[in-house]
KEKEZA-907786 format. One line per 4 residues: number of its first residue (from 1); their letters; for each residue y, z, x of C-alpha. Coordinates in steps of 0.25 Angstrom, whole numbers, plus 5000, padded with zeros to 4 digits. Example, Ala and Ser with C-alpha at 12.3 -4.5 7.8 and 13.67 -1.06 7.14 Angstrom:
<tordos>
1) as) 4982/5031/5049; 4996/5029/5055;
</tordos>
This chain:
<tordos>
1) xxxx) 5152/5181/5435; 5153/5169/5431; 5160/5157/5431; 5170/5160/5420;
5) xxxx) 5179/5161/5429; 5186/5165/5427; 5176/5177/5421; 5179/5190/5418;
9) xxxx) 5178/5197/5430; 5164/5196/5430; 5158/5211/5427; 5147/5213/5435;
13) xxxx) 5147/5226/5434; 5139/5236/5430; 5151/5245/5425; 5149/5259/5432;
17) xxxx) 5154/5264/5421; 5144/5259/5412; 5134/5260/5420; 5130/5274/5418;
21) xxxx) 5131/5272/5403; 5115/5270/5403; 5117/5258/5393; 5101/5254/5391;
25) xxxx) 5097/5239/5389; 5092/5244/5375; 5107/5249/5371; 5110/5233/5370;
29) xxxx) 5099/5230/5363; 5101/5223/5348; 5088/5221/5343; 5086/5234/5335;
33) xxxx) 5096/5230/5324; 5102/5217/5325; 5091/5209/5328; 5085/5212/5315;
37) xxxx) 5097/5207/5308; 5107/5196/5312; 5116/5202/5300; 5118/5215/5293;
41) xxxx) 5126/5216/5277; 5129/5200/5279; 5136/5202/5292; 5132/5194/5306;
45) xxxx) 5128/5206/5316; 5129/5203/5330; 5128/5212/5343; 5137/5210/5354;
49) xxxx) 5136/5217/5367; 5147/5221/5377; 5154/5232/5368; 5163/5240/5378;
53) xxxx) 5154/5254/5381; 5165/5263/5376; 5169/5267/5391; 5182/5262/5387;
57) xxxx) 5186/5266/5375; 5196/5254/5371; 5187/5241/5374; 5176/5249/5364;
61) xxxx) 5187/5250/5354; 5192/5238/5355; 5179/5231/5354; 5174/5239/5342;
65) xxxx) 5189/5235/5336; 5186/5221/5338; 5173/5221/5332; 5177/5227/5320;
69) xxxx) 5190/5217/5319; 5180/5207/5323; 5170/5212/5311; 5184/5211/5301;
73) xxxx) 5186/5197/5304; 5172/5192/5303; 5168/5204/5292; 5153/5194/5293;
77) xxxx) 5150/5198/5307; 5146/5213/5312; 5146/5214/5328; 5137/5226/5334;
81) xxxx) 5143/5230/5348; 5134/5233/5359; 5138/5241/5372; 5128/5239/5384;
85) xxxx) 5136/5245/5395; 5135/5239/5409; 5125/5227/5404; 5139/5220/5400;
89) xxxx) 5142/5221/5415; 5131/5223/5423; 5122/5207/5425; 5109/5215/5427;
93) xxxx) 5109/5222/5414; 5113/5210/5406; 5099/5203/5412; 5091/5214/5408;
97) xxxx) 5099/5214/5393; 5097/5199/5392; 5082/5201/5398; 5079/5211/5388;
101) xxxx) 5084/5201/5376; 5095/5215/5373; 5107/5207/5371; 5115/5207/5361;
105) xxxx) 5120/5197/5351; 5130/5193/5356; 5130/5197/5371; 5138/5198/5384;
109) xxxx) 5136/5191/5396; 5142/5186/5410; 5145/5170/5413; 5133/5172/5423;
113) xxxx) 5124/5175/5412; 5122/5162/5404; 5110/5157/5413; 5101/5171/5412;
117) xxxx) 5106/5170/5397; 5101/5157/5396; 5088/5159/5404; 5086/5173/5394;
121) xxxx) 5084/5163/5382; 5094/5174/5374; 5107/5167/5374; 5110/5157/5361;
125) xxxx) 5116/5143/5362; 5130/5145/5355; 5135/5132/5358; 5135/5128/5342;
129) xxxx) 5143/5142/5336; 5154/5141/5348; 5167/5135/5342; 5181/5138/5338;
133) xxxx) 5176/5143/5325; 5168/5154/5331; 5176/5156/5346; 5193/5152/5342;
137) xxxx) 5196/5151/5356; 5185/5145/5361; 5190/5131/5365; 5199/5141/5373;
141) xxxx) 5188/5147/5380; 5188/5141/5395; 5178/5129/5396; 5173/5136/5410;
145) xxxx) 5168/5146/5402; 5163/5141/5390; 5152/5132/5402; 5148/5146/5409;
149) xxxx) 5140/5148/5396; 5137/5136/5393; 5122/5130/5396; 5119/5116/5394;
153) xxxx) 5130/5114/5383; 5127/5126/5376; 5136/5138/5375; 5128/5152/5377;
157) xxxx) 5142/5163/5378; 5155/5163/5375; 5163/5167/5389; 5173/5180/5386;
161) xxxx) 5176/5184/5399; 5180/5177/5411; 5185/5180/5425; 5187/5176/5440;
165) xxxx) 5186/5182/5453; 5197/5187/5464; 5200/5199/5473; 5205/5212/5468;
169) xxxx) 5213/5220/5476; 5219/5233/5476; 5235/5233/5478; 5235/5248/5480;
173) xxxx) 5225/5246/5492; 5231/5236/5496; 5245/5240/5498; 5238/5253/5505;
177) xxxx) 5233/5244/5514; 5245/5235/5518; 5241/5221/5511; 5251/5214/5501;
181) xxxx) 5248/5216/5488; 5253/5204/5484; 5244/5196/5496; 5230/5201/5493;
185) xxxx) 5218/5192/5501; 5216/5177/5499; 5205/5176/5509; 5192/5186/5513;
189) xxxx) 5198/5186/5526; 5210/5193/5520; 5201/5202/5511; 5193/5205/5523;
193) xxxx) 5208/5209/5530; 5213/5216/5517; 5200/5225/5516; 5201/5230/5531;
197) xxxx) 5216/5234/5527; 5210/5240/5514; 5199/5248/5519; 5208/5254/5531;
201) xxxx) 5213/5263/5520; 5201/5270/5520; 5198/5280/5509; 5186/5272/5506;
205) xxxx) 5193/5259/5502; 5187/5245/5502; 5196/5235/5506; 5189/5224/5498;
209) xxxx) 5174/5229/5491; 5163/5220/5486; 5151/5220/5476; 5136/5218/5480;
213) xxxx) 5127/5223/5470; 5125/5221/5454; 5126/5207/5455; 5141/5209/5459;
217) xxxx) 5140/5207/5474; 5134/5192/5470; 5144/5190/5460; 5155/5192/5472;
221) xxxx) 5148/5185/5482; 5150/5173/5472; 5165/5173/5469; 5166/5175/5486;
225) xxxx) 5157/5164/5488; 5167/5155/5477; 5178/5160/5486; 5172/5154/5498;
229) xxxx) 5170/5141/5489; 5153/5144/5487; 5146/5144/5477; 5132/5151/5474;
233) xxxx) 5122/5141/5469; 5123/5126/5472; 5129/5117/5461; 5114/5114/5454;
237) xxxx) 5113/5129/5453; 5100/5129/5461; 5101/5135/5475; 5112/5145/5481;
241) xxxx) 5123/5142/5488; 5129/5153/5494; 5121/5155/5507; 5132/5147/5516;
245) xxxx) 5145/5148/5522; 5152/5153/5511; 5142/5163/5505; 5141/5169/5519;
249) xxxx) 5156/5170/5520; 5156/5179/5506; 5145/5188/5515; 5154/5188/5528;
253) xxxx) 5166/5191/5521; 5160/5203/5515; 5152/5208/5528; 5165/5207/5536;
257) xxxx) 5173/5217/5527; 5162/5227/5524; 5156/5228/5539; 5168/5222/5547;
261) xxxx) 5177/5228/5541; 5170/5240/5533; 5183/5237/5523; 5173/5236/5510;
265) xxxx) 5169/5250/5512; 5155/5256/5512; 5149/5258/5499; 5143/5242/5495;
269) xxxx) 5133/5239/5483; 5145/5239/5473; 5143/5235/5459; 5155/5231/5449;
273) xxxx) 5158/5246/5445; 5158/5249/5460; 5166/5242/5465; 5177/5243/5454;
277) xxxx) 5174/5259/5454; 5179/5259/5469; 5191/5249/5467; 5196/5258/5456;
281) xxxx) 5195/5269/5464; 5204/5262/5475; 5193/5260/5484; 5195/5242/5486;
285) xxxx) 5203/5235/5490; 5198/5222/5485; 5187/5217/5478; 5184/5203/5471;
289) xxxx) 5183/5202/5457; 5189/5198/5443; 5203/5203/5436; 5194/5212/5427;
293) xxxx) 5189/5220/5438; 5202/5227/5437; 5200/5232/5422; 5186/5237/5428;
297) xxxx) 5193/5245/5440; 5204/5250/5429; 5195/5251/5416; 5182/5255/5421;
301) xxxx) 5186/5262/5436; 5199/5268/5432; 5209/5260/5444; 5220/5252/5442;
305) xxxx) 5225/5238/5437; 5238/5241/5446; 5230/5242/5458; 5224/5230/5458;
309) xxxx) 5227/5214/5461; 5219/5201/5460; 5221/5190/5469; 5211/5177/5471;
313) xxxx) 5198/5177/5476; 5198/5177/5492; 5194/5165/5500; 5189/5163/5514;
317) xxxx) 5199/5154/5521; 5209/5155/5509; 5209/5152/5494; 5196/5156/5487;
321) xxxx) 5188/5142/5483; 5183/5149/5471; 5180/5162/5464; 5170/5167/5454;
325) xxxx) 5172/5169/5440; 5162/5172/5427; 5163/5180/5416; 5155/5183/5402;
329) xxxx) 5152/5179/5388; 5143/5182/5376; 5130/5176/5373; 5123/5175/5360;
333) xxxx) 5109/5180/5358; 5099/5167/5354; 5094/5174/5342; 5109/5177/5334;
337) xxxx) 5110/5168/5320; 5124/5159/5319; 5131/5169/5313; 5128/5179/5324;
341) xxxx) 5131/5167/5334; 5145/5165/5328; 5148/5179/5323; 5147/5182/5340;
345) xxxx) 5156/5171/5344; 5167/5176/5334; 5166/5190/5340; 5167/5184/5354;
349) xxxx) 5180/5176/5349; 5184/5188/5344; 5181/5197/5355; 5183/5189/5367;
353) xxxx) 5189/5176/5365; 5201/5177/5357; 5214/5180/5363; 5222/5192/5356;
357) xxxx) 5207/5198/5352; 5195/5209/5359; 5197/5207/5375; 5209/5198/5372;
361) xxxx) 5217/5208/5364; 5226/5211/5374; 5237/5218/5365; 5225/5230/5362;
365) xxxx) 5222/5229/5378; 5236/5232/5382; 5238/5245/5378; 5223/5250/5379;
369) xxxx) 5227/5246/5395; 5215/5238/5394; 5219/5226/5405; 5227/5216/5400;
373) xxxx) 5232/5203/5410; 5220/5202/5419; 5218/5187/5421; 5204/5187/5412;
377) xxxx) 5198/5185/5405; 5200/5171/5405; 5191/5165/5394; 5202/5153/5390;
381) xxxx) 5205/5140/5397; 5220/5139/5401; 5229/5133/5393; 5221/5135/5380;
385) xxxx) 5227/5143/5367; 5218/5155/5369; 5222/5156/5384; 5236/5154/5382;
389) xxxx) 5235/5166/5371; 5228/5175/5379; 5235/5174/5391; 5249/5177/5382;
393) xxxx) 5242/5188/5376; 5237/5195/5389; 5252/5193/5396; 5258/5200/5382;
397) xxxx) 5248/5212/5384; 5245/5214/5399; 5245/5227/5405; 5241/5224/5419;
401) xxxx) 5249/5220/5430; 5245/5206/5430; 5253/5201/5443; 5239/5209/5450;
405) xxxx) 5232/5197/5446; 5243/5185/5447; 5237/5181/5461; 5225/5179/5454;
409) xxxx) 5228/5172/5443; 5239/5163/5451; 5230/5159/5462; 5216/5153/5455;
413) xxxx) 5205/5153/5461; 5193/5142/5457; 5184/5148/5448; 5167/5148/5451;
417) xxxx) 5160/5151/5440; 5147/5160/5443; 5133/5153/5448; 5122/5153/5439;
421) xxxx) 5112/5163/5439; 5123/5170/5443; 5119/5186/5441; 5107/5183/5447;
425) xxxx) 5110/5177/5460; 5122/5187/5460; 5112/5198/5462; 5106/5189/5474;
429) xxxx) 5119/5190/5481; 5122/5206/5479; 5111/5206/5491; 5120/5197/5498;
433) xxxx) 5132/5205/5497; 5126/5219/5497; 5119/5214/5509; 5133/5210/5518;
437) xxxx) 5139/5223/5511; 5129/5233/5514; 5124/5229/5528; 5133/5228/5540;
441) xxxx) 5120/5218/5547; 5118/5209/5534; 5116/5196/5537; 5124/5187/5529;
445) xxxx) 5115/5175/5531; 5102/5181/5527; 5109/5187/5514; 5114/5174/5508;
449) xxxx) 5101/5168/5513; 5094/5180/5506; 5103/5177/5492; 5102/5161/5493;
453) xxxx) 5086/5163/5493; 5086/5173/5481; 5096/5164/5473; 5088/5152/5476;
457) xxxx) 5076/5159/5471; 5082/5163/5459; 5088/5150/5456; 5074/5145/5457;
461) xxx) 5069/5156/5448; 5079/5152/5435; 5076/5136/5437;
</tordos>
């Protein structure tokens, strides 16, 4: 969630599938045996977080093939993997990581992340090792993203992944229901028309379904806020700014499909996993989110690319006047020597930011039907050399159907990074939307009014 938006589709999630792995905050702990030692035979040691958790098989492979390519290139440098299950996804378990001083070396985090970073004292200015010799491509690297973590001229992350926000529909559903395909909504009014239709097919079916707890129900409320033209906090940062006419018509819009309509079915209080577990199961008909959510419903949930389509995010009256969008980087712990500092950044140039290489290497995706073609992540600024050489890559190697998300990508939408303080204030506003979800009699007014106070408070609290 955050303003790389572009972002990866912003992983809120407590993957379900994760979740009941029982990861302990201990299990990402490094102090044991690399804290003692910043080198071992010679070599530069680092600890890097995020390893895939060995619930699919060929992202672990792959990782562990690229560290050791990544170990014969640079036969100076030794990287230790750490897996730590849902804290990669889940915002509340990466606060109590950072809190507990557990990171890792090198070590994950989402663009809304770099003020409790920061305010955590653990993050390293790595303004002085960033450059071509550590990064290749990094004057390719979007400027927008390079700024989310970027503080007072001093770069903290590099950005890996980046995404933006638009509404995923199900064509199957859809064409059950009678609605064109080819003419999914462009206002909430037509979403609220296309979830009666949905929902008439019974079966449990939500025509559209919404996320109000885990931090996910604010981050939603943002990117339908942007679409109204809001915005959360006011330009200083200092106050809210969503308890108006545009932050009420979020809640409205919401209230008038669940209890006007009862086309967002009954069961609320959905998480990430949820709500992907549901629409893989054929149970939504539309949901807001990032291109990536499709690999979720497929990878994770078990449904199918062929089933679903992307079109812009909604607006009121007619085009959206913005959406949300945010992604993730890697920080570097305060205490790592030079070497470490540099021996990270080419592992992250290797790893995430070098077209034809780790989550670029579209020829190894193809056949292991990982997704190739999703408009994401889009980490390079157009027209550069490393864009131009992804993009040819990913059309030579795709194995989805892309036309899905060609509405998308032809009809932009401005881009709204995410607010500061953003997990935090996020979890304000899941009251708001749990509220209008859960209660037929809530009172919209007295929801934002309740969520402004609490942002405003802790605004206050971080000055």
């Amino acid at each position: 969630m955050d303003k790389m938006s572009v972002p990866q589709y912003r992983k809120v999630a407590a993957l379900a599938l994760v979740a009941g792995l029982g990861f302990s905050l201990t299990a990402c702990s490094t102090k044991s045996d690399d804290d003692t030692s910043k080198s071992a035979g010679g070599k530069t040691v680092i600890t890097v977080d995020c390893q895939p958790d060995g619930s699919q098989k060929d992202l672990l492979k792959n990782w562990n093939d690229d560290v050791a390519a990544f170990e014969k290139e640079n036969p100076d440098v030794t990287i230790k993997s750490v897996s730590v299950g849902q804290q990669c996804d889940n915002p509340p378990d990466f606060t109590a990581r950072l809190t507990g001083g557990t990171m890792t070396d090198v070590f994950y985090g989402y663009m809304t992340d770099l003020q409790q970073v920061l305010d955590s004292g653990q993050a390293m200015d790595i303004s002085q090792y960033v450059s071509k010799d550590t990064i290749p491509t990094w004057d390719s690297v979007d400027p927008a993203l390079k700024a989310v973590f970027t503080d007072d001229n001093k770069v903290y992350a590099v950005p890996t992944k980046n995404y933006s926000m638009g509404l995923l529909y199900n064509k199957t559903l859809f064409t059950k229901a009678g609605l064109d395909v080819a003419n999914p909504p462009k206002t909430w009014a037509d979403v609220r028309a296309a979830a009666k239709k949905i929902s008439a097919l019974g079966g449990g079916v939500a025509g559209y379904s919404e996320y109000s707890a885990g931090n996910t129900g604010g981050w939603h409320f943002t990117a339908e806020l942007y679409s109204q033209g809001g915005q959360i906090l006011s330009a200083d940062n200092k106050k809210a700014d969503f308890n108006n006419a545009q932050g009420k018509q979020v809640l409205q819009n919401l209230k008038d499909m669940r209890y006007g309509d009862n086309s967002m079915g009954s069961r609320q209080l959905l998480q990430w996993g949820d709500l992907l577990t549901n629409a893989a199961g054929g149970k939504v008909g539309m949901f807001v989110g990032a291109p990536d959510a499709t690999t979720a419903i497929v990878q994770t949930f078990q449904g199918k690319y062929d089933e679903w389509a992307m079109a812009p995010l909604p607006g009121q009256d007619g085009a959206a006047k913005g959406t949300l969008g945010g992604g993730e980087g890697y920080f570097f712990r305060k205490d790592l020597t030079p070497e470490q500092v540099k021996a990270g950044l080419k592992w992250i140039a290797f790893e995430k930011l070098t077209p034809g290489k780790g989550q670029f290497d579209y020829a190894r995706a193809k056949p292991q039907n990982q997704p190739v073609g999703l408009p994401q992540p889009l980490l390079f600024a157009n027209g550069s050399d490393a864009q131009k050489q992804e993009v040819d890559l990913r059309k030579a190697n795709q194995n989805l159907p892309t036309e899905n998300f060609a509405l998308f990508e032809a009809t932009p939408v401005p881009i709204k990074g995410e607010p500061a303080n953003a997990q935090a204030i996020y979890a304000v506003l899941d009251s708001a939307m749990s509220g209008v979800l859960t209660n037929p009699n809530a009172n919209i007014d007295e929801l934002l009014k309740t969520a402004e106070t609490k942002t405003n408070q802790l605004l206050a609290s971080n000055k």
